[in-house]
N, C-alpha and C positions, 0 to 999 in steps of 0.2 A: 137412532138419533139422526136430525137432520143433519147434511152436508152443512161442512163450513162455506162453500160459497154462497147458499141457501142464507145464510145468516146477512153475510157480508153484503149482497146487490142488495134484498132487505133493507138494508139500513143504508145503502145509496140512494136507492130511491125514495124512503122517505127523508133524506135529508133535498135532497131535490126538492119534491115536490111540498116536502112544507115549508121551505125556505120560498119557491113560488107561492105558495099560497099564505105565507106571512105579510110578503111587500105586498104583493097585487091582489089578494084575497078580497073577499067583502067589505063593506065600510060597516066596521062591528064599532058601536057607541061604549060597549062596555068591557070596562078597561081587563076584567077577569078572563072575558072570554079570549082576550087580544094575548094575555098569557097563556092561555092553555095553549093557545096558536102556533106561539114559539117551545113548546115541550114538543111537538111532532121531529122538528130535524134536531134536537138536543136527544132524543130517543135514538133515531137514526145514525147520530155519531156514537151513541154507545154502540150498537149494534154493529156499527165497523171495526170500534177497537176489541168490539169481546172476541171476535176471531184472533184476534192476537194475544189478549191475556187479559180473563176479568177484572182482575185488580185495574189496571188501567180504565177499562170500560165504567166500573163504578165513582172511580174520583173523577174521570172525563162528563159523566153524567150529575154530579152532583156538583162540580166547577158551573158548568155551563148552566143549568138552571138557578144557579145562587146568582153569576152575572148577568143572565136575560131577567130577572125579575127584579134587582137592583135598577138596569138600566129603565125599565118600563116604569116602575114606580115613582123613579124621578122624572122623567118625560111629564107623567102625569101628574103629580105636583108645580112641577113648572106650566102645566097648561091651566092650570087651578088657579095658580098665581098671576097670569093673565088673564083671565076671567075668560077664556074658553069653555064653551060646551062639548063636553064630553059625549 
């Protein structure tokens, strides 16, 4: 079985690096792909709390992608509603 630190930098770094590449990433038009965007460091935080105890890791991971998709969808309804192009 892999080390638990193995687990743990894992999921630092991708919370790192796809939180960078969420703000400052591509200029993606499509609102789907802009989601999947934010599942990289919502992975990444489960992967730091599964070192401590999966139950945690599982509600942390299914918290945080029920509010990054919430928040996106309204973003993008409100930029619909100003007649922004997507």
């Amino acid at each position: 079985m892999l080390d638990i630190y193995t687990w743990f930098y894992t999921g630092v770094a991708l919370v790192i690096i796809g939180s960078i590449g969420t703000v400052i990433g591509p200029g993606v038009n499509d609102p789907i792909i802009r989601t999947l965007n934010t599942e990289i460091p919502a992975i990444g935080l489960s992967l730091i709390l599964l070192t401590y105890n999966s139950t945690i890791a599982l509600l942390t991971y299914i918290a945080a992608t029920t509010i990054i998709s919430m928040i996106l969808l309204r973003a993008i309804v409100r930029l619909e509603e100003l007649g922004a192009e997507l």
